[in-house]
PDB file of N, CA, C and O in Angstrom, chain B, residues numbered from 101:
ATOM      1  N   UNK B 101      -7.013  -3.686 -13.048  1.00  0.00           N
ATOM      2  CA  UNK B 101      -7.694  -3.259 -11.853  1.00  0.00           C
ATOM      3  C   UNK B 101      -6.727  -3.081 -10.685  1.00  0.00           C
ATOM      4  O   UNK B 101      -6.837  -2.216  -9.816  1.00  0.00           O
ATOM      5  N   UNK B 102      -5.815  -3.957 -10.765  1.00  0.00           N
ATOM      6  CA  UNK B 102      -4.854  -3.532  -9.355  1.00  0.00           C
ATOM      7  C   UNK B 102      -3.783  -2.349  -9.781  1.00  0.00           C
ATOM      8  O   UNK B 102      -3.132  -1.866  -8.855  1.00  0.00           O
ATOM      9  N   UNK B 103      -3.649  -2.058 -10.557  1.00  0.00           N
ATOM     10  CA  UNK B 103      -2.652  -0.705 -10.948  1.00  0.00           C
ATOM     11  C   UNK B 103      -3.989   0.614 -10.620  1.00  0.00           C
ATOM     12  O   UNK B 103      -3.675   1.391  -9.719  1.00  0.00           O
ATOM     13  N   UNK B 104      -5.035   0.806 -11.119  1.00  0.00           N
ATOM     14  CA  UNK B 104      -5.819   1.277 -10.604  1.00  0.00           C
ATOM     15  C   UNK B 104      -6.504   1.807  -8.752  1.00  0.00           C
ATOM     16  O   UNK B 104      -6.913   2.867  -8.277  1.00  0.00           O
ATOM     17  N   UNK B 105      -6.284   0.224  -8.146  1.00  0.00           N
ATOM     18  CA  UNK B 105      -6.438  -0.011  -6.839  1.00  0.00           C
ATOM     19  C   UNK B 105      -5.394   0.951  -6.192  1.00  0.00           C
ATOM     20  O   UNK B 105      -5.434   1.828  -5.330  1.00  0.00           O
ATOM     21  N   UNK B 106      -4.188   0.243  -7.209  1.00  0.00           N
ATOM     22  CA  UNK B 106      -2.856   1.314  -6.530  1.00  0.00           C
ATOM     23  C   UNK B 106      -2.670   2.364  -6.610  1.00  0.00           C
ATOM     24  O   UNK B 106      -2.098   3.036  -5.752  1.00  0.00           O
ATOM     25  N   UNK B 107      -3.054   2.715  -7.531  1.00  0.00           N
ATOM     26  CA  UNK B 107      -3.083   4.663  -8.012  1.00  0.00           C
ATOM     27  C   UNK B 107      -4.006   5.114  -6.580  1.00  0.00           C
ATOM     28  O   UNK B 107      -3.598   5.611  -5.530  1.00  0.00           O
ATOM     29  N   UNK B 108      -4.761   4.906  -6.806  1.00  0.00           N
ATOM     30  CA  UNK B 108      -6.118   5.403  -5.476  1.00  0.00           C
ATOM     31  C   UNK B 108      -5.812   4.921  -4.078  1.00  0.00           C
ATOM     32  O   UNK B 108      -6.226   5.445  -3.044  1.00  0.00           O
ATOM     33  N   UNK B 109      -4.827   3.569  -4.198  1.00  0.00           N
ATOM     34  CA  UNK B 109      -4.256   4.043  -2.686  1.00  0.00           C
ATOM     35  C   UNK B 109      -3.354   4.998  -2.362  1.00  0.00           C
ATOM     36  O   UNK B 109      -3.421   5.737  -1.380  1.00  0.00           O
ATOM     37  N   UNK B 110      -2.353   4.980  -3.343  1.00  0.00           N
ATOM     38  CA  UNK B 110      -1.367   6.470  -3.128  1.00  0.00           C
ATOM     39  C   UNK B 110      -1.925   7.664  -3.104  1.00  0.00           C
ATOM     40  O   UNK B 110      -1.485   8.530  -2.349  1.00  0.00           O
ATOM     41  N   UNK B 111      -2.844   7.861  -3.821  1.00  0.00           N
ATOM     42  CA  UNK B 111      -3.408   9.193  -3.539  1.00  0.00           C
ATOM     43  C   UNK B 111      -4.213   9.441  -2.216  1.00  0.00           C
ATOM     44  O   UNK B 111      -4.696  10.537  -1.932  1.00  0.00           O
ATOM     45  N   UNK B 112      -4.338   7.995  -1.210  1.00  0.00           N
ATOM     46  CA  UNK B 112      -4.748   8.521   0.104  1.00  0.00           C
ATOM     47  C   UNK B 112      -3.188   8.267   1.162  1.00  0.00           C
ATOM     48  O   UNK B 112      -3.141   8.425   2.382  1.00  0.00           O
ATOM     49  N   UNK B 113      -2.123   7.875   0.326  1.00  0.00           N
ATOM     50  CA  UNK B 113      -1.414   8.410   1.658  1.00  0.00           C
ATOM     51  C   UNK B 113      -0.901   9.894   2.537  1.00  0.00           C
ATOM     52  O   UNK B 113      -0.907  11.104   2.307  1.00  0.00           O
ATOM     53  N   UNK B 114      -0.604   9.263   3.314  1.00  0.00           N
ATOM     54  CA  UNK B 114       0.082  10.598   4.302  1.00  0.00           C
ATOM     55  C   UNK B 114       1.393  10.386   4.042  1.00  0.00           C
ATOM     56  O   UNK B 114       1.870   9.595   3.229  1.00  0.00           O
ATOM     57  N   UNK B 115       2.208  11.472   5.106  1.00  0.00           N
ATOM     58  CA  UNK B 115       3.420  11.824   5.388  1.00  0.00           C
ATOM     59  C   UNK B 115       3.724  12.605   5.547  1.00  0.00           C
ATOM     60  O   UNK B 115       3.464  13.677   5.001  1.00  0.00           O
ATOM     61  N   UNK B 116       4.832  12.197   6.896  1.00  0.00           N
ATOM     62  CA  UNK B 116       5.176  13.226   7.723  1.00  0.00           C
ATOM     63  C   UNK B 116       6.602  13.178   8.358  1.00  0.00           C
ATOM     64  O   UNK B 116       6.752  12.065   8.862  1.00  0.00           O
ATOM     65  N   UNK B 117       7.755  13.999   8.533  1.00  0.00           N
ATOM     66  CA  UNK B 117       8.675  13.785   8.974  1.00  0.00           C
ATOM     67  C   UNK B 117       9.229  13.428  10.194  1.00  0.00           C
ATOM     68  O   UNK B 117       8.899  14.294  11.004  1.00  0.00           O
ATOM     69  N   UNK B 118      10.044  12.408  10.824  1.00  0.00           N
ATOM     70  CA  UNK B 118       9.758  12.191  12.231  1.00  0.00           C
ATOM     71  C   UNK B 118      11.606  12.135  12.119  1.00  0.00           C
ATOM     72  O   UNK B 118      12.397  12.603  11.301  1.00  0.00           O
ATOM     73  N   UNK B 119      11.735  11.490  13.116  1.00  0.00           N
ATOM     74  CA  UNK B 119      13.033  11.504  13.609  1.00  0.00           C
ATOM     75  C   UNK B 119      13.844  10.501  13.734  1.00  0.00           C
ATOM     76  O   UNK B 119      13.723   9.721  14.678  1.00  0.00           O
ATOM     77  N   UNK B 120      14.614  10.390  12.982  1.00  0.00           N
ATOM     78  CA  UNK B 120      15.242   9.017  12.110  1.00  0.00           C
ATOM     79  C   UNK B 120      16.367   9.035  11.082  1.00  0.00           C
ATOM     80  O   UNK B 120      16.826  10.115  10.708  1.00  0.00           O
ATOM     81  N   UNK B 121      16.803   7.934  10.636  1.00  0.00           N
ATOM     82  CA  UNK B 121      17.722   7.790   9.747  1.00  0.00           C
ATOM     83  C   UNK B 121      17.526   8.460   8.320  1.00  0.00           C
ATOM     84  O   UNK B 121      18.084   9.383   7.726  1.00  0.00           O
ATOM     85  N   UNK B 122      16.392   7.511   8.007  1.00  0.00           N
ATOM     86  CA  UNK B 122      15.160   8.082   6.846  1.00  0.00           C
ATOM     87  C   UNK B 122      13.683   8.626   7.542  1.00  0.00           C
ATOM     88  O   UNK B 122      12.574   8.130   7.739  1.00  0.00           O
ATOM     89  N   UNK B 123      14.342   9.943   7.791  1.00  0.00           N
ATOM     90  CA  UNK B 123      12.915  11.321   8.033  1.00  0.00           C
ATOM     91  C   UNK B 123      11.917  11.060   7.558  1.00  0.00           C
ATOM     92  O   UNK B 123      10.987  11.209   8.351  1.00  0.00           O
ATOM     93  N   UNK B 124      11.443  10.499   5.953  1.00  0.00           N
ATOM     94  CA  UNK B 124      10.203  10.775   6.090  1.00  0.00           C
ATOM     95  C   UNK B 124       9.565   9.589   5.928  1.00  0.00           C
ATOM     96  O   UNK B 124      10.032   8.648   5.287  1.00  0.00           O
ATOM     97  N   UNK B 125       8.174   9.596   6.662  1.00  0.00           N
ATOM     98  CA  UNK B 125       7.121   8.656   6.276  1.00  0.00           C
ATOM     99  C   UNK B 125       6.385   8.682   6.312  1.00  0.00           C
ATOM    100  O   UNK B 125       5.743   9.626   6.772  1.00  0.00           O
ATOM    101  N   UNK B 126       5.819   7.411   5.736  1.00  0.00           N
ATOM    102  CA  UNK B 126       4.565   7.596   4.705  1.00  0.00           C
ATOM    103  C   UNK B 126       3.732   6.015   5.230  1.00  0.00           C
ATOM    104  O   UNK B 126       4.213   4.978   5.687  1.00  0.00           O
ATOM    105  N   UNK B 127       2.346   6.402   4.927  1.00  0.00           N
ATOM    106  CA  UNK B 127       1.398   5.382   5.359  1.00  0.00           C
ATOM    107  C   UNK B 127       0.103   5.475   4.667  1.00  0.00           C
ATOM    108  O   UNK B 127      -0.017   6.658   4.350  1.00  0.00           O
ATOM    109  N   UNK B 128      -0.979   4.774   4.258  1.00  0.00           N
ATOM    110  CA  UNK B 128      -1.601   4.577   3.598  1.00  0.00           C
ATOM    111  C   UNK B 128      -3.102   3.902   4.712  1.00  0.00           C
ATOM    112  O   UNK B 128      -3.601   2.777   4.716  1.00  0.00           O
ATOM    113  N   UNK B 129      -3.498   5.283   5.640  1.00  0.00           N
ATOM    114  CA  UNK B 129      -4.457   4.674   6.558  1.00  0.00           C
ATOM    115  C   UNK B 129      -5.182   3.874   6.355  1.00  0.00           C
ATOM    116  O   UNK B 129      -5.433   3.074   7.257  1.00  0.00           O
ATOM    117  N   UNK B 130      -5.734   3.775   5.247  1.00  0.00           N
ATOM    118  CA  UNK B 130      -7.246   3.065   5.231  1.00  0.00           C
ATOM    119  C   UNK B 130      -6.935   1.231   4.980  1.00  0.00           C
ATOM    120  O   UNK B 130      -7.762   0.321   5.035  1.00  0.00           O
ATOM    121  N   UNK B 131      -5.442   1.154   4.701  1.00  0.00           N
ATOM    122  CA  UNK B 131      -4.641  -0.335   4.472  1.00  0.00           C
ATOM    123  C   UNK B 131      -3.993  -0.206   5.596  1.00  0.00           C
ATOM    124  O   UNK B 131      -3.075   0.614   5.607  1.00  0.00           O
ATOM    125  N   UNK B 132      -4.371  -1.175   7.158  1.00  0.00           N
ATOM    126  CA  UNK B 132      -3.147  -1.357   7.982  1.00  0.00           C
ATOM    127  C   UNK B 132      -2.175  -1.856   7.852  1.00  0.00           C
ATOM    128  O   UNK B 132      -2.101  -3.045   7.544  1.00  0.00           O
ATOM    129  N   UNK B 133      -1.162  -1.112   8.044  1.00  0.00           N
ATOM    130  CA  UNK B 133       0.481  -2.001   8.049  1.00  0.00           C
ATOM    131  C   UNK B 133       0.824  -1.794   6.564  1.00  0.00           C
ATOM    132  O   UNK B 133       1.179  -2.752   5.877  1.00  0.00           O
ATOM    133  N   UNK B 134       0.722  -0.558   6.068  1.00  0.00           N
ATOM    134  CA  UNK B 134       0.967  -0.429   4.596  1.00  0.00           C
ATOM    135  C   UNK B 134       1.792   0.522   5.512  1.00  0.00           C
ATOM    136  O   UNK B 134       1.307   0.656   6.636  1.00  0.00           O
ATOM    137  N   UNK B 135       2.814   1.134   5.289  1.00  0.00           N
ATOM    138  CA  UNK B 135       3.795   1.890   5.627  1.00  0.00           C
ATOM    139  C   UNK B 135       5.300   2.137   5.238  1.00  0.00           C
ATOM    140  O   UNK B 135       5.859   1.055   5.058  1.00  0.00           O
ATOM    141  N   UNK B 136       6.043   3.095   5.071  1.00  0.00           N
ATOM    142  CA  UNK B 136       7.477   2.804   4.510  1.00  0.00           C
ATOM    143  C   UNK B 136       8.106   4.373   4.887  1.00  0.00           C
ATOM    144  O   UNK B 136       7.439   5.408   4.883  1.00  0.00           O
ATOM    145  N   UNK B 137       9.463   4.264   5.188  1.00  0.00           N
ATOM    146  CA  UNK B 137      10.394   5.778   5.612  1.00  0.00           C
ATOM    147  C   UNK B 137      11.031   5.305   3.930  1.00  0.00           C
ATOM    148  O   UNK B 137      10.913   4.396   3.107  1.00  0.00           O
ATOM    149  N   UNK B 138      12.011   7.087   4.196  1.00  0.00           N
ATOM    150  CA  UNK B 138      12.699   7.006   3.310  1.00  0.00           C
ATOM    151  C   UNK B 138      13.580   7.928   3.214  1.00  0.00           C
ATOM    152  O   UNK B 138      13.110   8.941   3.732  1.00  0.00           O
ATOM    153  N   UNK B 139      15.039   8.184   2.662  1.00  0.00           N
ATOM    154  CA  UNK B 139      15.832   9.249   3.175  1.00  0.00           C
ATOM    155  C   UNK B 139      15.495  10.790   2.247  1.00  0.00           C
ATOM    156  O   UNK B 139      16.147  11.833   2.289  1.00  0.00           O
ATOM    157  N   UNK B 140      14.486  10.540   1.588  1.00  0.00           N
ATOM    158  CA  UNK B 140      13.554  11.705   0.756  1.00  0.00           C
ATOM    159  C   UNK B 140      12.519  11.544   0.474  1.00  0.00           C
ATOM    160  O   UNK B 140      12.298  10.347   0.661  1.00  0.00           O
ATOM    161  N   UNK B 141      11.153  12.305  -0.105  1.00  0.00           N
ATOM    162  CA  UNK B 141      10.421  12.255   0.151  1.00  0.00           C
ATOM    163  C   UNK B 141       9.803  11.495  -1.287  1.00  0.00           C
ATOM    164  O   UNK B 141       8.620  11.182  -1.426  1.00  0.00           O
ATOM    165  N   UNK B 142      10.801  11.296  -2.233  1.00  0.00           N
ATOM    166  CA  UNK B 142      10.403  10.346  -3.551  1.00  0.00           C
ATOM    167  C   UNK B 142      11.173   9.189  -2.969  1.00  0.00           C
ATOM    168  O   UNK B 142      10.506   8.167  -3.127  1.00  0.00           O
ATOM    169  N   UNK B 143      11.976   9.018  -2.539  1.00  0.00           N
ATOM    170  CA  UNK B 143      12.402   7.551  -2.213  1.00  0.00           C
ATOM    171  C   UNK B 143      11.173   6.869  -0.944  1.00  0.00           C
ATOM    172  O   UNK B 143      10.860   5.687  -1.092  1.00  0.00           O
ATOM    173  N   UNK B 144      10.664   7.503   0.011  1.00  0.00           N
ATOM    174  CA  UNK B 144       9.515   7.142   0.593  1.00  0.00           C
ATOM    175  C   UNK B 144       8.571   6.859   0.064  1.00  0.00           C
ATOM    176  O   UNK B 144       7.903   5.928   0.516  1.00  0.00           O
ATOM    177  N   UNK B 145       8.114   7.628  -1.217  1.00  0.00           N
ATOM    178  CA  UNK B 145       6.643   7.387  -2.327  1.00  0.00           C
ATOM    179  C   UNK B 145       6.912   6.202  -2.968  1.00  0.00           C
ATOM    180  O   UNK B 145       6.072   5.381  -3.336  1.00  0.00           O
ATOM    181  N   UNK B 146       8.436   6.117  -3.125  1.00  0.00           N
ATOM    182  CA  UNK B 146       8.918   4.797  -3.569  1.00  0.00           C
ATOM    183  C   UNK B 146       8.930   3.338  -3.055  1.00  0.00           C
ATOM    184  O   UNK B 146       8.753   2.290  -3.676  1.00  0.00           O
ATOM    185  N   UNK B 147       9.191   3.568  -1.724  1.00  0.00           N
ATOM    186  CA  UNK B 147       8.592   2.292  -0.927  1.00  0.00           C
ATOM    187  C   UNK B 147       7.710   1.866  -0.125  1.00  0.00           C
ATOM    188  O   UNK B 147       7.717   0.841   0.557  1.00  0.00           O
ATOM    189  N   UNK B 148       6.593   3.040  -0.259  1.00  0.00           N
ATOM    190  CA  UNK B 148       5.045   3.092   0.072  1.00  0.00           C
ATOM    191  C   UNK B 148       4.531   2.387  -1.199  1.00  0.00           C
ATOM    192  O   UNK B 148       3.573   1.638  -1.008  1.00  0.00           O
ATOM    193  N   UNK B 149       5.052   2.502  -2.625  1.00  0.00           N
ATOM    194  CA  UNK B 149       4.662   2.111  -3.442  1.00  0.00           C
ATOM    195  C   UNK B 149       4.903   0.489  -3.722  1.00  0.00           C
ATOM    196  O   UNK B 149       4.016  -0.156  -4.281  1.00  0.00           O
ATOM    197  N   UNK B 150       6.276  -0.202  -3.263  1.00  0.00           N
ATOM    198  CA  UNK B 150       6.496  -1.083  -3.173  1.00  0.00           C
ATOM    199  C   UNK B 150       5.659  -1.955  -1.888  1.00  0.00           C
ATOM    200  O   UNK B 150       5.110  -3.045  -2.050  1.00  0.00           O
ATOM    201  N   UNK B 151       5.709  -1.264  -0.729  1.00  0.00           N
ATOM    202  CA  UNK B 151       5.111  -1.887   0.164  1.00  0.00           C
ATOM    203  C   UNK B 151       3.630  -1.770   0.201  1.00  0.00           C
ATOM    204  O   UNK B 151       2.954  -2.042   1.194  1.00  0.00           O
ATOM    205  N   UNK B 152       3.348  -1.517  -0.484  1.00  0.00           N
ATOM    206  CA  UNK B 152       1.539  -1.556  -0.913  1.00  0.00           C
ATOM    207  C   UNK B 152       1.559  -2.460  -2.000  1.00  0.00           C
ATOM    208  O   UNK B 152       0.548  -3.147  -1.853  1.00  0.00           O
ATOM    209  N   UNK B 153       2.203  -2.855  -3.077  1.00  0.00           N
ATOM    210  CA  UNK B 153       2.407  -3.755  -3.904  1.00  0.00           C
ATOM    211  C   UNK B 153       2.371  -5.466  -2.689  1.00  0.00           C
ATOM    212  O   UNK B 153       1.592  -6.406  -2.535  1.00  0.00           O
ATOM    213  N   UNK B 154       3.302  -5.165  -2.278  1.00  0.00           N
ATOM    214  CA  UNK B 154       3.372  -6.413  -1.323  1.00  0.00           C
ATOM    215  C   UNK B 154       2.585  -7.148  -0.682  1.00  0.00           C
ATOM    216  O   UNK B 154       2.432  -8.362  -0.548  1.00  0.00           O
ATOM    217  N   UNK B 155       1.813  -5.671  -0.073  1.00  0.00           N
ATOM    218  CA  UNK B 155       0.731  -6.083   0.624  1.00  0.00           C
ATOM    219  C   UNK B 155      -0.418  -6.893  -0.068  1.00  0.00           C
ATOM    220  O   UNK B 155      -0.885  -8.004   0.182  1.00  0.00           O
ATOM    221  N   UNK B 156      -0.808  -5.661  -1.328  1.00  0.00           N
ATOM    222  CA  UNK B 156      -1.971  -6.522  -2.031  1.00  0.00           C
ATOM    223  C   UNK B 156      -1.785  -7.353  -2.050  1.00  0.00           C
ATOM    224  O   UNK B 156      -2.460  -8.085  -1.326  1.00  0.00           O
ATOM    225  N   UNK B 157      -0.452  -8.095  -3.095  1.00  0.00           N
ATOM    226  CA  UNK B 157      -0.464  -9.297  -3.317  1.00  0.00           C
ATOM    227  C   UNK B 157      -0.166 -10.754  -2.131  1.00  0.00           C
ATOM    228  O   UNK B 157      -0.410 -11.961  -2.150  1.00  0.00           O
ATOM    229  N   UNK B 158       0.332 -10.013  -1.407  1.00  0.00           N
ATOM    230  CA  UNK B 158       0.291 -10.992  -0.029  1.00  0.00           C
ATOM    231  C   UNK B 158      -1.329 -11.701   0.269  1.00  0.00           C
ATOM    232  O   UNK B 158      -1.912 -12.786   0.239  1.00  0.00           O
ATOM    233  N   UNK B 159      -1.527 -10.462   0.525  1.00  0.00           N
ATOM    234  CA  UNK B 159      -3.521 -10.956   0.860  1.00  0.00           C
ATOM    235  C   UNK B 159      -4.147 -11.421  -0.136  1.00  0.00           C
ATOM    236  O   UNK B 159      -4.784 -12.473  -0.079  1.00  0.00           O
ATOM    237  N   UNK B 160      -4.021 -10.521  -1.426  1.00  0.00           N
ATOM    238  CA  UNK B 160      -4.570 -11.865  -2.357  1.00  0.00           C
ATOM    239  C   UNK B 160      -4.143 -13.254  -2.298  1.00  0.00           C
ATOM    240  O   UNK B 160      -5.020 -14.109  -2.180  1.00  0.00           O
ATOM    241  N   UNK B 161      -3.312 -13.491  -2.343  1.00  0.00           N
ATOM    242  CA  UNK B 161      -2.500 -14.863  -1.712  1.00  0.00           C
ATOM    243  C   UNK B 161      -2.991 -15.679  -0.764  1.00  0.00           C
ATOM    244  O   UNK B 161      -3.115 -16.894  -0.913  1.00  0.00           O
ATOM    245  N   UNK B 162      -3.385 -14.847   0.571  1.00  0.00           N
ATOM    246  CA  UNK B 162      -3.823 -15.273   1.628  1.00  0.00           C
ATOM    247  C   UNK B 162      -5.464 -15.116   1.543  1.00  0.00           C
ATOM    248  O   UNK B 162      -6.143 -15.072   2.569  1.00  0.00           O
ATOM    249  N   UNK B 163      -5.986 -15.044   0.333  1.00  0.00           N
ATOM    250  CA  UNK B 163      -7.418 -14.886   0.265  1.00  0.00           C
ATOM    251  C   UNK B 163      -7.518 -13.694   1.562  1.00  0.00           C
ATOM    252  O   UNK B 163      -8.658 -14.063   1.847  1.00  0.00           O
ATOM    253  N   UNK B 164      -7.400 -13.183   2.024  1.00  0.00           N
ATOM    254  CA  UNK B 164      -7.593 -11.955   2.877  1.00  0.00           C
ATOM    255  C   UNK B 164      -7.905 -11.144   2.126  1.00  0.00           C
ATOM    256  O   UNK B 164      -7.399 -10.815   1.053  1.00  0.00           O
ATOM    257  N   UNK B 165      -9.657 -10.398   3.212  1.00  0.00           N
ATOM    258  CA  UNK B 165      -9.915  -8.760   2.579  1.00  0.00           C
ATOM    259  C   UNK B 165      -9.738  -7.762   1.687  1.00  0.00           C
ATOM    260  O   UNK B 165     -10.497  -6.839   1.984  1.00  0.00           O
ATOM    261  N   UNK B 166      -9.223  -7.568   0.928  1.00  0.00           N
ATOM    262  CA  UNK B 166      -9.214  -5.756   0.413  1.00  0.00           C
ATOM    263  C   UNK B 166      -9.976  -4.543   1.012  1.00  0.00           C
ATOM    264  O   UNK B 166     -11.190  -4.552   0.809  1.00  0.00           O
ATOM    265  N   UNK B 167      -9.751  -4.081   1.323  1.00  0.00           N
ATOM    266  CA  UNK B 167     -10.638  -2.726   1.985  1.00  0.00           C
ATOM    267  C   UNK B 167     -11.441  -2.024   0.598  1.00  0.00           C
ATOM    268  O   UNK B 167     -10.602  -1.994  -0.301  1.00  0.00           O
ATOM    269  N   UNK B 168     -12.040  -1.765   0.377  1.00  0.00           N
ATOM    270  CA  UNK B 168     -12.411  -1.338  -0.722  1.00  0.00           C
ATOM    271  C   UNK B 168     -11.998   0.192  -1.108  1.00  0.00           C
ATOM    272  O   UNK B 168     -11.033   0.301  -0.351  1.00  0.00           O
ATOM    273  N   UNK B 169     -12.097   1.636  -1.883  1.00  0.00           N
ATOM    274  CA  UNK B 169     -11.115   2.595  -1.612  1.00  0.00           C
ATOM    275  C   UNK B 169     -11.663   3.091  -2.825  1.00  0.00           C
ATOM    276  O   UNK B 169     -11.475   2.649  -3.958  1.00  0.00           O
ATOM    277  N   UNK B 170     -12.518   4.273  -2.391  1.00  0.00           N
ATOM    278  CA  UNK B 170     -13.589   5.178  -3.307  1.00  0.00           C
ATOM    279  C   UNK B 170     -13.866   3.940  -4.628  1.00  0.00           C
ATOM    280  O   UNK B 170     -13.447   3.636  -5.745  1.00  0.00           O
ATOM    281  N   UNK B 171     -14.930   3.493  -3.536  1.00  0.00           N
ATOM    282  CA  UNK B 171     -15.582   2.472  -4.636  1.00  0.00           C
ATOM    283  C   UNK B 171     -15.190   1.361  -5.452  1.00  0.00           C
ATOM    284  O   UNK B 171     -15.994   0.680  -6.089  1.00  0.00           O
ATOM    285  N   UNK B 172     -13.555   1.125  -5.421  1.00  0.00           N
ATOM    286  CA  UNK B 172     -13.163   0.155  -6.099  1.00  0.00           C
ATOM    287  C   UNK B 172     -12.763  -0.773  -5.092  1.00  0.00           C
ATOM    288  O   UNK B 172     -12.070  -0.646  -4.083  1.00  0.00           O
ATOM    289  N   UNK B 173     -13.508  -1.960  -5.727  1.00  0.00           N
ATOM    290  CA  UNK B 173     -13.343  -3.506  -4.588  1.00  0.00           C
ATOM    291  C   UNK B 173     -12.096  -4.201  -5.267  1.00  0.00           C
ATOM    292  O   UNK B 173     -11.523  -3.892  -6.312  1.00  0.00           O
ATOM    293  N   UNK B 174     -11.953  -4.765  -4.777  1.00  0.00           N
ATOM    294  CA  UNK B 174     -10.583  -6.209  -5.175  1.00  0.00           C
ATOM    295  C   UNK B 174     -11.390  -7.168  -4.593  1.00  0.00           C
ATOM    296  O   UNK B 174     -12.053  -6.728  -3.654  1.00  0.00           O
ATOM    297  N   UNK B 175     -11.534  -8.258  -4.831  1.00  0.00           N
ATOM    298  CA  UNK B 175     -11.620  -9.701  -4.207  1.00  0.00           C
ATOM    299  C   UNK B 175     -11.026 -10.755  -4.810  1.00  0.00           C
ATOM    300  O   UNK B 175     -10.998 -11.070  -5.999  1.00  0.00           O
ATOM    301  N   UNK B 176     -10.460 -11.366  -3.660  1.00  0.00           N
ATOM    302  CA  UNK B 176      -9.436 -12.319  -3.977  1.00  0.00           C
ATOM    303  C   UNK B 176      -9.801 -13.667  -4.194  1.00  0.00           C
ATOM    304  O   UNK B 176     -10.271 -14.262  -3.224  1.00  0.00           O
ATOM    305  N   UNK B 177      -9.618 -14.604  -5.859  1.00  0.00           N
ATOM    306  CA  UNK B 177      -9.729 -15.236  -6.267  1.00  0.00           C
ATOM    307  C   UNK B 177     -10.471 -16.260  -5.132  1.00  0.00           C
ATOM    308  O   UNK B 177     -10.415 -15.813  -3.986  1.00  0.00           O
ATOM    309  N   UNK B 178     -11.118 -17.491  -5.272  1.00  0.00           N
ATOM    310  CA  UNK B 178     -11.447 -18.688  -4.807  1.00  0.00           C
ATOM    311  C   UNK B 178     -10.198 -19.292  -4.013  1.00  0.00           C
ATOM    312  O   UNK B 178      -9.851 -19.312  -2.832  1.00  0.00           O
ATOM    313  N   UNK B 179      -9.664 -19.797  -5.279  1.00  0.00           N
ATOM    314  CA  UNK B 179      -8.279 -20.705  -5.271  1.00  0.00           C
ATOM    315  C   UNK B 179      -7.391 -20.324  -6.378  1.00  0.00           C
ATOM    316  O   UNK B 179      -7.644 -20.205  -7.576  1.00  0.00           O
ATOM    317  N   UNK B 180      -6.120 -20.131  -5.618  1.00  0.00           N
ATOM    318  CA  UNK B 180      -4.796 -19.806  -6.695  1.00  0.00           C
ATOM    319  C   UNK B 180      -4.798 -20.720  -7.410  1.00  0.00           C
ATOM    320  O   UNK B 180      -5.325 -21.641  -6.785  1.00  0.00           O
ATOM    321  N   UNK B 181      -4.418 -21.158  -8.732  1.00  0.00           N
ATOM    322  CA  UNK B 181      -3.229 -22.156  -9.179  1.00  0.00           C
ATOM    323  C   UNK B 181      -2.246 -21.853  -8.957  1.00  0.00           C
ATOM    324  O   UNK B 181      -1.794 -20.710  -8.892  1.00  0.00           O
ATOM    325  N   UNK B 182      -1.520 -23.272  -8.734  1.00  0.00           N
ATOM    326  CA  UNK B 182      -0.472 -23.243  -8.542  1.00  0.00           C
ATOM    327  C   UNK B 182       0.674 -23.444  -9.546  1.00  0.00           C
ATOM    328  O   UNK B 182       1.844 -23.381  -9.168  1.00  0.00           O
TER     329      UNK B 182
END
């Protein structure tokens, strides 16, 4: 389910070139603070992809939200083991 989650968040990011070291970037509106540049436009997909990885698993971690994202929910466990 979370490789899934992830497919369907990449397919709602953006990107756009701005003015910088690494030109392009990329963001994933509907997840705040999902975001990543990159000095091309596959090395950006590349760490939009990593930094959306992060994120999920951060908040699952932190029992925090998932946004839900054409219909597919995440909810984060009770309690981790440790």
């Amino acid at each position: 389910m979370l490789i899934e989650y992830m497919n369907r968040a990449m397919e709602h990011a953006h990107y756009e070139i701005i003015e910088d070291e690494e030109p392009y970037y990329g963001e994933i509106p509907e997840l705040p603070g999902v975001w990543a540049t990159g000095e091309t436009l596959e090395a950006c997909r590349r760490n939009l992809a990593s930094a959306l990885e992060d994120w999920l698993l951060f908040s699952l971690m932190q029992g925090m939200p998932i946004p839900p994202l054409d219909g597919l929910e995440i909810h984060p466990p009770k309690r981790l083991a440790a």
